[in-house]
MARZA-345217 format. One record per atom (N, C-alpha, C): residue in three letters; x, y, z. Coordinates in steps of 0.2 Angstrom, whole numbers, plus 5000, padded with zeros to 4 digits. Layout:
! MARZA-345217
AlaXYZ/...
***
This chain:
! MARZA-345217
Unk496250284852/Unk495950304858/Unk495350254859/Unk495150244864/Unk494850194869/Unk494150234870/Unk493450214866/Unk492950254868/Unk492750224874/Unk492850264879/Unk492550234886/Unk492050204886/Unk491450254884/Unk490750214882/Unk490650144881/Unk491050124876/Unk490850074873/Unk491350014875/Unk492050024879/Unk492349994879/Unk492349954885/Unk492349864883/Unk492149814887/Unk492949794890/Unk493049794897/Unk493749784899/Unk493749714903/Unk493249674903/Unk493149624906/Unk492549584905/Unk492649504904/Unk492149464899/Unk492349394906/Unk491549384910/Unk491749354914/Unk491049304913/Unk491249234912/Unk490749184911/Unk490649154918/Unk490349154923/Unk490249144931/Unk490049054930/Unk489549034925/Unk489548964923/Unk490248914919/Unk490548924917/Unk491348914915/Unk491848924919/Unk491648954924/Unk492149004926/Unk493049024923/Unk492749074919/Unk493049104916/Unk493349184915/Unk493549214919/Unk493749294919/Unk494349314916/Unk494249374911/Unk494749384906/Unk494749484906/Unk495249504909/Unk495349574907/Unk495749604900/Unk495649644897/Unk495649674891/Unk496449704894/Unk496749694887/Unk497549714888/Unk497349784887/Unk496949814886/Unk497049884885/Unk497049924888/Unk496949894896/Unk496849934902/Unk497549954904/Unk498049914901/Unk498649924902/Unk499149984900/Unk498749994893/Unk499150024887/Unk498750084884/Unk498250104886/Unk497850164882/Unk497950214886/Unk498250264885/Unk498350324887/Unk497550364890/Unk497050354886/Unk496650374891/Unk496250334896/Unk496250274897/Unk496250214901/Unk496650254907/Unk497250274906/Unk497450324914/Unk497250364913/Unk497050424910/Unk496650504912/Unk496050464916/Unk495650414914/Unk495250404919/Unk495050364925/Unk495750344924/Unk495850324933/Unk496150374936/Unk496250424933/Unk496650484937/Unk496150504940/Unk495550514934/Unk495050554938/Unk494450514943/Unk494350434940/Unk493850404943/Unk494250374950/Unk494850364951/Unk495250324954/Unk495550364960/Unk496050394958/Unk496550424962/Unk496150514964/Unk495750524961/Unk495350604963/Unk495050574968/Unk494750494968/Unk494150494973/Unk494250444978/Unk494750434979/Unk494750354983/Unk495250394987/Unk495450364995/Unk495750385001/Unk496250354997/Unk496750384999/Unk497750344997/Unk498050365004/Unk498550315004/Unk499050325009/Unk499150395009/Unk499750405014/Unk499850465013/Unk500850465018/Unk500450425024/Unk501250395026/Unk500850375035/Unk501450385039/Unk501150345045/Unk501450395049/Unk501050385056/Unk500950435061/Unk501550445066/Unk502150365064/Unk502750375070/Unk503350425064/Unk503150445057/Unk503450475053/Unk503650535056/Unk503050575058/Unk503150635063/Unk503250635069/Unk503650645071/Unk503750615080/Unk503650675085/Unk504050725080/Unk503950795086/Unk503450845081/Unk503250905086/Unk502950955085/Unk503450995078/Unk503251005072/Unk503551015069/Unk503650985061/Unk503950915064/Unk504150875059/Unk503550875054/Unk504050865047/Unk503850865041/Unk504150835036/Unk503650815030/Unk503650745024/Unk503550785018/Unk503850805013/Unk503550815008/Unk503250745002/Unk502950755000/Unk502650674996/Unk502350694991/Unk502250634983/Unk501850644981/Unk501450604981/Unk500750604981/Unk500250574981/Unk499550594978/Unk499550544973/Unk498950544967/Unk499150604962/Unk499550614960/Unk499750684957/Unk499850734960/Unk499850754968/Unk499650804969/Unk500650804973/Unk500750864974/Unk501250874978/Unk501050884987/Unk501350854990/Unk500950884998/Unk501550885002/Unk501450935009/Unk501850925013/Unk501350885019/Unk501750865024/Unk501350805029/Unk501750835033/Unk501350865038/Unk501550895045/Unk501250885051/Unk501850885056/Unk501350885063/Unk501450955064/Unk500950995065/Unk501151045069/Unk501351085074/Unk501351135077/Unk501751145086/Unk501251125089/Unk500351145090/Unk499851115093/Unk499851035094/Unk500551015088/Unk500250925088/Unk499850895084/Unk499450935080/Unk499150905076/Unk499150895068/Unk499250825066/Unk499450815059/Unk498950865052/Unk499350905049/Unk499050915043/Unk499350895039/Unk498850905030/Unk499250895024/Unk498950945019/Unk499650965017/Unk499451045014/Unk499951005006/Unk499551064999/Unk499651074995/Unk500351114996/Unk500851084994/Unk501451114992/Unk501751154987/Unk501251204987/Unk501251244979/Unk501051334984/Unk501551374985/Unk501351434987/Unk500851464981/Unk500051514987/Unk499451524983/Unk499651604982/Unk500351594981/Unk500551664976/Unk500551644969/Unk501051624967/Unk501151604961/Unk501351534959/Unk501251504962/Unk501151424965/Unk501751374964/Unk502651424967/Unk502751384967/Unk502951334973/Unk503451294971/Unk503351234978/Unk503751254986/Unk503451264993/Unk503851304994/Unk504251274999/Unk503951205002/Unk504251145006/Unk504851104999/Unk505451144999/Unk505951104994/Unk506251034997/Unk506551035003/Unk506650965008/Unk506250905009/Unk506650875008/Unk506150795008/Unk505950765015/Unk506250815019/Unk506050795026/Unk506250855031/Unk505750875038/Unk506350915039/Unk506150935047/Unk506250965051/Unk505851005058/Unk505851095056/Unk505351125057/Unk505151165057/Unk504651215060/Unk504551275063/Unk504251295064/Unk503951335058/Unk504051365052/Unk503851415046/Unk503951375039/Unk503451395033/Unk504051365029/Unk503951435026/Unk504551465020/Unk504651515018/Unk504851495011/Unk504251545007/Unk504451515001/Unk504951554995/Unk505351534993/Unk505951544989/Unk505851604983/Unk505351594981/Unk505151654976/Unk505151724980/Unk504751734981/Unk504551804984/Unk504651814990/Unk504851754993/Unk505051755001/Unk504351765006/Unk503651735003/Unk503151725010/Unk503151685015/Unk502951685018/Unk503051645025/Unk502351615027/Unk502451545030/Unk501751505033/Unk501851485038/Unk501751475042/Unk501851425048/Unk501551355047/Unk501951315050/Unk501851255050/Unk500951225048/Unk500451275052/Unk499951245050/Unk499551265045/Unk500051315039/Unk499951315033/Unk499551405033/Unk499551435039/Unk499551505038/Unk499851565036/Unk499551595033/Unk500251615029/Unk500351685034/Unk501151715038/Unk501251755045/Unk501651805040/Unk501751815035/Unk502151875033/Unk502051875025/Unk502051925022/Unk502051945016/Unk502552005014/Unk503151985013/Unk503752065011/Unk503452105006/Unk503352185012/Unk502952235007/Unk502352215007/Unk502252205013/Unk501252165014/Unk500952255012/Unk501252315013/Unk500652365014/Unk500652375006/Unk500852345002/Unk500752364994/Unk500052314993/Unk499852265000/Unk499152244998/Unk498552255001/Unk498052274999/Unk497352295002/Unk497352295010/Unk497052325014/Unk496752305020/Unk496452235019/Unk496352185024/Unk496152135025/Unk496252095018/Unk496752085019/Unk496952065010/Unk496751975010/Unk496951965017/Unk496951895018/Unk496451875022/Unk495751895024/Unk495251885029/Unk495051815027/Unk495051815020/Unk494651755018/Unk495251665017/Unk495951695021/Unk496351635019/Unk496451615011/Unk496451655006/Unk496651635000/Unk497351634999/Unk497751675004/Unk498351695003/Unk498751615005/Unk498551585010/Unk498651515016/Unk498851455011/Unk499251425013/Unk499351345009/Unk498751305010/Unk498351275006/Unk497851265006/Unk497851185008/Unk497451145010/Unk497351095016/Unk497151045010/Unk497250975010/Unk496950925006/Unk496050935010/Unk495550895003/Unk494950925007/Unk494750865010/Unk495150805013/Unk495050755017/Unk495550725019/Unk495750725024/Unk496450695029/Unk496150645036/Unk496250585036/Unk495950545042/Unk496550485043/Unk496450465049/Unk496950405048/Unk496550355055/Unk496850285053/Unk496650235056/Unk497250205059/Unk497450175065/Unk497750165066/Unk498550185066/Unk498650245066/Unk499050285065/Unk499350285055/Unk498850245054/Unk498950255045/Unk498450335043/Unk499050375040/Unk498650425037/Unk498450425031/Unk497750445029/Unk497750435022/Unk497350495020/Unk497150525014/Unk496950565013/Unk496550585007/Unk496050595005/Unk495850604997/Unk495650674995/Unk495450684988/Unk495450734986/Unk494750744984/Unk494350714984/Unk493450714984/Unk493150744991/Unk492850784991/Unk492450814998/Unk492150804998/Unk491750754993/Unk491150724997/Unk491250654997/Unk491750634999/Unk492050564998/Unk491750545004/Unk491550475005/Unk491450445011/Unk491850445017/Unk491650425023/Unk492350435028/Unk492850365026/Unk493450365029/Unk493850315029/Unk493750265033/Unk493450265039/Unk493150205040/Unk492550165036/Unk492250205035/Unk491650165029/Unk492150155024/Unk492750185019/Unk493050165014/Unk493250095017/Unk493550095021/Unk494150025023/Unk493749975023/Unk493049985026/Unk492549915026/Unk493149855031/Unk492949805028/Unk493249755031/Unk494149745031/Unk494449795026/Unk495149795027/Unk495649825036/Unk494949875038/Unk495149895044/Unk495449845048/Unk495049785050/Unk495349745054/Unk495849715053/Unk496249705048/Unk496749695044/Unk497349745045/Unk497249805048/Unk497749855050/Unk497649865057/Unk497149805061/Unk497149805068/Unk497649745069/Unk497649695063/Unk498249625064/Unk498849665065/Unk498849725062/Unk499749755059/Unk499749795065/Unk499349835065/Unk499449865072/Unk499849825079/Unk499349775080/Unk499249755087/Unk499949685087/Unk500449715082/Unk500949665083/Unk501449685089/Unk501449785088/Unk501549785094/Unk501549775101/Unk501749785103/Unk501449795112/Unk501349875115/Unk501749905110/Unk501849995112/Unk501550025106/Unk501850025102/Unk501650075094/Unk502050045089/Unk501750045081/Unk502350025077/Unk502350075075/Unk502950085071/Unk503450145069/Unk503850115062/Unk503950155057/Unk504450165051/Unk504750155052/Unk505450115050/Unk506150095052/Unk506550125045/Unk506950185047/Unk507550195040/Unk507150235035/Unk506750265036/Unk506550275029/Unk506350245025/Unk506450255017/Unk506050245014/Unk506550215008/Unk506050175003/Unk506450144996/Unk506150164992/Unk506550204986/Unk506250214979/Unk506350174973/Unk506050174970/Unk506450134963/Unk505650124958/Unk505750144952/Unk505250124945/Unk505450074944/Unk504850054939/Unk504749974937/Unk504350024928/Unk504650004923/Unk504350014918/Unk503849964915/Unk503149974917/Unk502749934916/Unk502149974921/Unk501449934918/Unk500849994922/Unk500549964929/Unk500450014933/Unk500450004940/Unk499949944942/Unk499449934936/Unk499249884941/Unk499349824938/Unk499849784936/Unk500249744937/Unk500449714943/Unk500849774948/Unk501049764954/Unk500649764958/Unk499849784958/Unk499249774961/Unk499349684960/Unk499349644954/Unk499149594953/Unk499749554959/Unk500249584956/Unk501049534960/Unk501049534965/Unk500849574969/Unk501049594975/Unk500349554980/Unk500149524977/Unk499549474981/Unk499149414978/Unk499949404971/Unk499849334967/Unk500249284971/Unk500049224974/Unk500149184977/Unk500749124971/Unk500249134964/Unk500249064960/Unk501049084957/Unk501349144955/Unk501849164952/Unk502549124957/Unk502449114965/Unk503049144970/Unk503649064966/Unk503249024965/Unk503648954968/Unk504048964959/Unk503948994954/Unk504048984947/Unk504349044948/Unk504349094949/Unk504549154948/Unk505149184953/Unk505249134958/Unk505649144966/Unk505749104965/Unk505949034962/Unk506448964965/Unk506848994968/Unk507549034967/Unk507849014968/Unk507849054977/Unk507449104977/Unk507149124985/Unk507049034988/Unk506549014986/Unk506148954989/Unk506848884989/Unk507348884984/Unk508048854986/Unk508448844989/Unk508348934990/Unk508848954998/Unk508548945003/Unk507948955005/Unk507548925010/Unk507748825013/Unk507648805008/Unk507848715009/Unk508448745010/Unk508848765009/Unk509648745012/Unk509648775018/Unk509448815018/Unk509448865025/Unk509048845030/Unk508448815031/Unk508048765034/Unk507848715035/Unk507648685029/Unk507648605027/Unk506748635029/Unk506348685030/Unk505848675031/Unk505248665027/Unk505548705018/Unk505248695013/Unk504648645011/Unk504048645010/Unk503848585008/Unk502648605007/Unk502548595002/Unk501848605003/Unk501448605006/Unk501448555011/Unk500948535016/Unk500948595022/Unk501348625022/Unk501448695028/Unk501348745023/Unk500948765016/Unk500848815015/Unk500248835015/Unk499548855017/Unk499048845015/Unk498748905019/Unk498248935014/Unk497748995018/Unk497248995012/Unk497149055011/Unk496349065008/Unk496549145006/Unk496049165002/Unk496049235000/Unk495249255002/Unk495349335002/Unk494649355006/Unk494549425001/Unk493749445000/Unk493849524997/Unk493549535003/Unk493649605004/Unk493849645011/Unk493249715009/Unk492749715003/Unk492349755002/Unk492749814997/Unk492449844995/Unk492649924990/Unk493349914988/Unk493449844986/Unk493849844981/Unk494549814986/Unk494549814990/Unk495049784996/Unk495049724996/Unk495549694996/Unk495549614998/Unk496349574999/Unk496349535001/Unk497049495004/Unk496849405003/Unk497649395004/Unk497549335006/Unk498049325010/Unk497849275015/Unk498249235022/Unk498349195023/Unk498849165026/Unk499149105025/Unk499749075031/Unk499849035031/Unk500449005033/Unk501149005028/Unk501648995031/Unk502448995026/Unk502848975029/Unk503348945025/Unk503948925030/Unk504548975032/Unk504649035031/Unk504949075031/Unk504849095042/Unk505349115043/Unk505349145049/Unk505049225050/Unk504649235056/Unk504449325055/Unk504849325062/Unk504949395062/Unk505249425068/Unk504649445073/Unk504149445071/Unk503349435074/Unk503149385071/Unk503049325074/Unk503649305079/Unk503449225079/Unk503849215073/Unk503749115069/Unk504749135068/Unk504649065074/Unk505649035074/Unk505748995069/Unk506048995066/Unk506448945063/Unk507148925064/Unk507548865063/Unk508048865063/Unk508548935062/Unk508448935054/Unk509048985052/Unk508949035056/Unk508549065062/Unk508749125066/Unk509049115073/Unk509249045072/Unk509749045078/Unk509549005086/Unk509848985090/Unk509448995099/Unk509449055101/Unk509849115100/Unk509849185101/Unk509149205099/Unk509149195092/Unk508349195089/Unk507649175093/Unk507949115094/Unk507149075095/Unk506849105104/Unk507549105108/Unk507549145114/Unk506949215113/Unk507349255108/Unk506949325108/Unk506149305105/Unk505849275100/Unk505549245098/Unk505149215102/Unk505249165109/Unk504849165111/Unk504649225117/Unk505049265120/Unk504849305124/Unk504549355120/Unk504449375113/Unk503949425109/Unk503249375108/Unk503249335108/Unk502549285107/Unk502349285113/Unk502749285117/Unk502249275128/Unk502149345127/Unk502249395125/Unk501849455128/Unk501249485121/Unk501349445115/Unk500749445111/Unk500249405115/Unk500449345116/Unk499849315122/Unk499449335127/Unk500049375130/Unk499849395138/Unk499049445135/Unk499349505129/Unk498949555128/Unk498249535124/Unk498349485120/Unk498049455115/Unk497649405115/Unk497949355119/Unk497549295120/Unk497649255116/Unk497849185117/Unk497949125114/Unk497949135105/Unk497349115103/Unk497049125097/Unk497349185093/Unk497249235097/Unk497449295095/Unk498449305092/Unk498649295097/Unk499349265096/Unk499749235092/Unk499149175088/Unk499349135086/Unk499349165077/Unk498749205076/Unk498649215071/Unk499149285070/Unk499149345075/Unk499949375073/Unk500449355071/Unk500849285073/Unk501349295072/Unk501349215069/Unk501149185068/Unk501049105062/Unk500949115055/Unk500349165056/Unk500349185048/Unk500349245046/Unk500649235039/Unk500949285035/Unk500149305031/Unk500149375028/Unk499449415024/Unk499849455019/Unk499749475012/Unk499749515008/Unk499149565008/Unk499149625007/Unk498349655009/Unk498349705003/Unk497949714999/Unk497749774996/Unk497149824999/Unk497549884999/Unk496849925001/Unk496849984996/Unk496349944991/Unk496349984984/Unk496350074984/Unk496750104981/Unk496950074973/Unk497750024973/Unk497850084977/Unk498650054978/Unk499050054982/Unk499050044990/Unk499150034996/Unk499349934997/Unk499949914996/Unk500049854999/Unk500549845005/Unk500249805010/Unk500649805015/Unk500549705016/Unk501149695015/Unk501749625014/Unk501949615021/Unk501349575024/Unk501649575030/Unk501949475030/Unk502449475029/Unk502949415028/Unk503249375033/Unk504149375030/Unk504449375035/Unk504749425037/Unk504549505033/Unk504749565037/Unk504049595035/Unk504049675036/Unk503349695035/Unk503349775032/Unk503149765027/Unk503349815022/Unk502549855019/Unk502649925018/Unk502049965015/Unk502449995010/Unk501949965004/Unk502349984995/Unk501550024993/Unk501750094991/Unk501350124985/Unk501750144980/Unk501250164974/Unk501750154967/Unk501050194962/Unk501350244958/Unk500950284956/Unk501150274948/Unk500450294941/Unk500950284938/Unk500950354936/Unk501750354930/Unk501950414927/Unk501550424921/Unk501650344917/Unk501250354910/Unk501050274910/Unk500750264905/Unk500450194905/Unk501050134908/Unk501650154906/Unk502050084903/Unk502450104910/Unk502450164915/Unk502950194919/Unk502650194925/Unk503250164930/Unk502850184936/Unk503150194943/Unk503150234947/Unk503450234953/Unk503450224960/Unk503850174964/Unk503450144969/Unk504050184975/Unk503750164982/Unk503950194987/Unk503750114993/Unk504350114995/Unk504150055001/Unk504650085009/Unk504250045012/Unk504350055019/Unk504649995023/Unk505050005029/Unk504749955033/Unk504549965040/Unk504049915041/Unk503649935049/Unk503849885054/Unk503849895059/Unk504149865066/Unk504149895072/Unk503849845078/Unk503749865085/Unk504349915089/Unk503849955090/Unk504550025092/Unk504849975097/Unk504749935104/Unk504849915107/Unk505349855105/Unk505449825100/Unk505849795098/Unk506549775100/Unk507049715101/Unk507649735103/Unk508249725097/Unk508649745099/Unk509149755093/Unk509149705091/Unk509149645092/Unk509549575087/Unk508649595084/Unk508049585086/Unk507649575083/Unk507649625077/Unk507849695078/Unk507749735072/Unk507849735067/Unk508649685067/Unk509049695062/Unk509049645059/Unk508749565062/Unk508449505059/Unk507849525053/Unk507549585058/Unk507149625053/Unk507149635047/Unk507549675048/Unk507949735041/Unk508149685036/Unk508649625038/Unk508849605033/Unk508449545029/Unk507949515037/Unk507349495030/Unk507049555024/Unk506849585026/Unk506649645022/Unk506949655017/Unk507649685018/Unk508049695012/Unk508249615007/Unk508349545012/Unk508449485007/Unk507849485000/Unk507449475006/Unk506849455001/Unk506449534994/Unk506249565000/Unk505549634997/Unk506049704995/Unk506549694997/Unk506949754995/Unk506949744989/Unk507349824984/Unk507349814978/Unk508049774975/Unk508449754980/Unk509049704978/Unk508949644980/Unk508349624983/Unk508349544987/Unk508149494980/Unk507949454983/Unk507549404980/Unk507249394974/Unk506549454980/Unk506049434975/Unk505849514969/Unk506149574973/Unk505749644969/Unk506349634962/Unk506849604961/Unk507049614956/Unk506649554950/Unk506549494952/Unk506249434948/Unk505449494946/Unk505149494951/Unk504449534949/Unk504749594945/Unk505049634946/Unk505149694941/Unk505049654933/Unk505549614932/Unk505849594927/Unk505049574924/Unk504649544927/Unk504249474924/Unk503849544925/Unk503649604926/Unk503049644924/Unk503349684919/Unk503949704918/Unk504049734910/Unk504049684905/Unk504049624906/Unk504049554903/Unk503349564899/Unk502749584906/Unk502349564901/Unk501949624898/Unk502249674901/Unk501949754898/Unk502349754891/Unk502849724890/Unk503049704883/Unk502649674878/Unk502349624882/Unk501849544878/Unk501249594875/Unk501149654879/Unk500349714876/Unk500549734870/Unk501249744868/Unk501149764860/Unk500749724856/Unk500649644859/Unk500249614856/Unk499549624854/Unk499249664858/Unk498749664862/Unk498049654856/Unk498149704850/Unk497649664844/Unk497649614843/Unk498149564842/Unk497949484840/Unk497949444848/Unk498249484852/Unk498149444859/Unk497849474863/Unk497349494866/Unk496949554868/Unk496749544874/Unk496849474877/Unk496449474884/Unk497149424890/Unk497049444898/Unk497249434900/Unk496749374904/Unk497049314907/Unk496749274911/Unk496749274919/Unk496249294921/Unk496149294929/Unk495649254931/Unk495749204928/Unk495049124930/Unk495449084935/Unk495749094938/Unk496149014943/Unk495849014948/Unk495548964950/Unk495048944957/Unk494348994955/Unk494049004951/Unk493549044950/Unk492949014952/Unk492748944951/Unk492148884953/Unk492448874959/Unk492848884965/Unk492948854969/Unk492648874975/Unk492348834981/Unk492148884985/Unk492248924991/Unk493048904991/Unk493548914995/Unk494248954990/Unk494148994988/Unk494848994985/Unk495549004989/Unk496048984987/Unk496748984990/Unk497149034989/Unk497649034990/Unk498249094991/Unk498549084983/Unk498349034982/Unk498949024973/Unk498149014968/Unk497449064969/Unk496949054966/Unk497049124964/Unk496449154959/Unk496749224959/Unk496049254959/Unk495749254967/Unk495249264968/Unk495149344970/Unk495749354975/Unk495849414976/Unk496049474968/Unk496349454963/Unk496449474961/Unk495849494955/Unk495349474955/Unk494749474951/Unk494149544955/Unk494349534963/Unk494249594968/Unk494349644966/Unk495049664964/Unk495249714961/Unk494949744958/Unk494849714951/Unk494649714943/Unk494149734945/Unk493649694948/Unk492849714948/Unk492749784950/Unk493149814956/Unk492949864958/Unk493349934955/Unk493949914950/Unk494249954945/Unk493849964939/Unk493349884938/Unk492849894931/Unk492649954934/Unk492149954940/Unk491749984943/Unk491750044940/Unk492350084946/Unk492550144945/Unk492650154939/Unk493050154936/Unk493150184927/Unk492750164922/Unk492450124922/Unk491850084916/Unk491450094918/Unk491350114924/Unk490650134925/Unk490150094924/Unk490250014927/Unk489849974925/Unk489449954933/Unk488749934933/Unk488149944936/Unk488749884945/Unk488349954948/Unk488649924956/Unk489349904958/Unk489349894964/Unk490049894969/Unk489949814969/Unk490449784968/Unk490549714970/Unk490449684978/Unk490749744982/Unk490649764988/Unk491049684992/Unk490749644996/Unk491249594998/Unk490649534999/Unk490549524993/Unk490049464991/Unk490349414995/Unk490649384994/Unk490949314998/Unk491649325001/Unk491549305008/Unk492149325012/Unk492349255017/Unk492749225012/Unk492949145018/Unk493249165022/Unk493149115028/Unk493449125031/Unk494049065032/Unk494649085039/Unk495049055037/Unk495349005045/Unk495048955046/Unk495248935054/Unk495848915056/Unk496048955061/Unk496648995063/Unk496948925069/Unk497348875068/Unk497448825070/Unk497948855078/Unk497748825084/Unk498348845087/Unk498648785090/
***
């Protein structure tokens, strides 16, 4: 066991520039109990998004940070998020993973709540006291913080947690880029992906916004690319990475790949480039020149710690991923897309989506592989103890294949769990000139 106290998880020489995280973080069983409690107890987490419930009614069961929850719009319309555990004897009473309803009723003892988590009947209620329930103990009880930004819901389990706009800091604007791809609303498309990755969650914190892996780890994605567009080449790759404050950060860039918001390439066809450009004239009209350009030219990776990534590429996807135990972990991904969209665009969508970020495409199979790969390399972890997060560290610009963003992380995971003096907060934030 790992005495927290004393335990150093990062050795960072700022004059070398040198950053080294501690394999241990990977691999000690108590290292999670105290990100459960310094982490996931207190930090806002996804929860899901607002076109999920569409009618009065609708509802999601989910898990989130440990907790089991149901996600519901009520008949009033308004979204809650209740503990999924009846406050009889706690078992779970929303069994469906999705569903419309007006009651849920729970299968043990058969109580009854209404959608907005009141409990409306108790069989053989007069075997209980006069005002048995004045006080709401009997009712599904409410997470103690529920807020959402742009139709992203998020939720935490600290009450005196800060609000969600002061958490997001600077990643907000970053869910105004995702937002504002629309012209109407965007909306979940199909559901949802599940699938584990044997190996520790934050890993896929690291991958999922590692630049410097894609060309060595993807050839053969970046192969199919040359043949299918001939556009491949380094000179058309380039952006910059940013920390985005409390532990949030991304990096943005240019690629050769096509987005259906709304960068043509050959391989999508003159059907394509047609639809393609009449989605970029009404980004314009709404957006303005500049604004336009930077929606749909480049592509962003985005962390909003702990573990919320949204892969806005050549399709646009939101992955969280919890772990089970240090070495285990479970991910859940989405895809996001302009309600207003037309069919050929949608399904250009989709199968970007599924080619590449799906878990049969491209790239989710190479990344799975190369993170049990290295969750493997941790048995070493006595004689090889430390992990390298030094590339572009002196630099004063860092780039998308630098791992500046990923060092964001760290500091503000040192932060939280080690307890080590202050918030990195968003010391240095390059910027990145948006060419039109």
């Amino acid at each position: 066991m790992t005495d927290m106290s004393q335990a150093e998880f990062l050795k960072v020489d700022k004059d070398r520039g040198v950053f080294l995280v501690s394999r241990r973080a990977f691999v000690d069983a108590d290292v999670l109990e105290r990100e459960r409690e310094k982490i996931f107890d207190t930090c806002w987490l996804y929860l899901g998004h607002d076109s999920e419930l569409a009618q009065p009614g609708a509802y999601l069961t989910r898990s989130v940070g440990g907790r089991n929850l149901v996600f519901v719009r009520g008949t009033d319309g308004e979204v809650r998020a209740l503990m999924n555990a009846c406050p009889h004897r706690g078992a779970t009473v929303v069994r469906e993973r999705s569903g419309r309803s007006k009651f849920f009723t729970c299968a043990y003892h058969g109580w009854v709540f209404s959608v907005d988590g009141k409990n409306r009947d108790i069989p053989d209620g007069e075997a209980y006291g006069p005002g048995f329930n004045d006080d709401g103990h009997a009712d599904l009880v409410p997470v103690p913080k529920l807020a959402s930004y742009r139709d992203f819901w998020f939720v935490c389990f600290d009450p005196n947690a800060q609000s969600l706009t002061d958490y997001l800091a600077g990643v907000a604007e970053y869910l105004d880029v995702i937002a504002d791809q629309s012209l109407e609303r965007m909306q979940i498309v199909g559901g949802n992906q599940e699938y584990s990755v044997r190996a520790n969650w934050k890993l896929l914190v690291e991958n999922s916004f590692d630049g410097y892996h894609a060309l060595s780890t993807h050839a053969s994605y970046f192969d199919y690319l040359k043949s299918a567009n001939g556009v491949l080449s380094q000179s058309n790759v380039y952006g910059i990475a940013r920390d985005l404050g409390n532990g949030h950060a991304c990096v943005e860039y240019t690629a050769p790949w096509g987005r259906p918001v709304a960068n043509w390439v050959p391989a999508l066809g003159d059907e394509g480039k047609a639809e393609i450009e009449k989605v970029y004239a009404g980004l314009e009209a709404k957006h303005g020149a500049q604004r336009a350009e930077r929606l749909a030219r480049y592509s962003r990776n985005i962390l909003i710690f702990p573990n919320l990534m949204i892969n806005d590429v050549m399709s646009l996807t939101i992955r969280t991923f919890y772990p089970r135990s240090t070495d285990f972990m479970e991910v859940m991904a989405w895809s996001l897309a302009p309600k207003e969209e037309s069919t050929w665009m949608r399904k250009a969508r989709l199968d970007n989506f599924l080619e590449f970020l799906g878990p049969g495409g491209f790239a989710t199979p190479d990344d799975n592989e190369m993170l049990e790969h290295c969750q493997r390399g941790y048995q070493n972890r006595k004689e090889a103890g430390w992990n390298d997060v030094s590339r572009g560290m002196l630099k004063q610009q860092p780039a998308t294949i630098d791992e500046y963003q990923i060092r964001t992380f760290w500091r503000q995971w040192d932060a939280r769990v080690n307890g080590s003096a202050g918030s990195p907060g968003a010391a240095r934030t390059p910027t990145m000139k948006v060419v039109g």
